[in-house]
C-alpha positions, 0 to 999 in steps of 0.5 A: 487573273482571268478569272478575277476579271471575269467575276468582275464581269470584264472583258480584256478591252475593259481592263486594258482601259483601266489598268493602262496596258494593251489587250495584248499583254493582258491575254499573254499574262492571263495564259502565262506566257509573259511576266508582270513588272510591280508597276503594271501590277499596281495598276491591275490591282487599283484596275480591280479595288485591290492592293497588289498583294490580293493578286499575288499567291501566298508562296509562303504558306504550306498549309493546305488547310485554310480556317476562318473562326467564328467571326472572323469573316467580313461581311459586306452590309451595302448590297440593299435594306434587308440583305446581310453577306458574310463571306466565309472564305475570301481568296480570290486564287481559289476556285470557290467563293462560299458566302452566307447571305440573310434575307430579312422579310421583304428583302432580296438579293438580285443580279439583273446582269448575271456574272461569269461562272455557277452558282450554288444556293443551299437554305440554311433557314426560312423560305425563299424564292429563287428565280433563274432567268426566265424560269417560273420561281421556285420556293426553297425552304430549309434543307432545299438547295439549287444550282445554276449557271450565274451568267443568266439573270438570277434573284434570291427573294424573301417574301415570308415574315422570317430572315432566311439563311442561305449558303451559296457558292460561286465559282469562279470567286468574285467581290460580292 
């Protein structure tokens, strides 16, 4: 829970508001020291855009291998004109968030505010420019890869006149 609530960029006060229970109960559930009844985890979940059963761990599998085929993974098409995301793997219970992201010319991917966690970025194909924060901008081509804290204000840019593809991983995972 608090890692989901953290992707999210939400601080306890912010989910006790929207899911309609005290702080208080919110930090004893995220430390597991208290159980949630159906109701309030219909609440956390509609606090979320989630159903209930994305917060709930999948106890019935044993499988310790997790596949996803060749176009199986959904992929999200409202992040701006040029900007296409795959997510690879999307289980909010895991530690990492594997995403593949193209970049059409002249397009970029930005976050202004940063999210809770740290970023990997490796470029699968093209050129793109990476700027962390307030650092000068640095050019990633094919075979280049970068690594940062994502709480810091970050920007993925393609300013060459070919898609590039980018694999990045996030930890904690969050919604993209």
């Amino acid at each position: 829970m608090r890692a989901l609530r953290q992707a999210r960029g939400m601080t306890l006060q912010q989910l006790a508001e929207a899911s309609q229970c005290s702080r208080s109960f919110l930090s004893m559930l995220e430390r597991g020291q208290t159980d949630v009844s159906a109701t309030l985890l219909q609440r956390l979940a509609a606090a979320f855009h989630l159903s209930a059963a994305d917060l709930l761990p999948d106890e019935g599998r044993t499988d310790t291998l997790k596949i996803v085929r060749h176009g199986e993974a959904p992929r999200i098409v409202d992040l701006g004109p040029g900007v296409q995301v795959q997510v690879l793997f999307n289980d909010l219970l895991q530690k990492i968030q594997p995403v593949l992201l193209i970049l059409e010319p002249a397009s970029e991917q930005r976050n202004d505010t940063g999210h809770a966690g740290e970023e990997f970025v490796y470029v699968l194909e093209g050129e793109i420019q990476l700027t962390v924060h307030d650092s000068p901008t640095r050019t990633l081509r094919s075979g280049d890869s970068a690594y940062y804290p994502s709480a810091l204000p970050h920007c993925l840019a393609n300013a060459a006149r070919e898609s590039a593809r980018i694999l990045t991983m996030s930890t904690p995972p969050r919604i993209v």
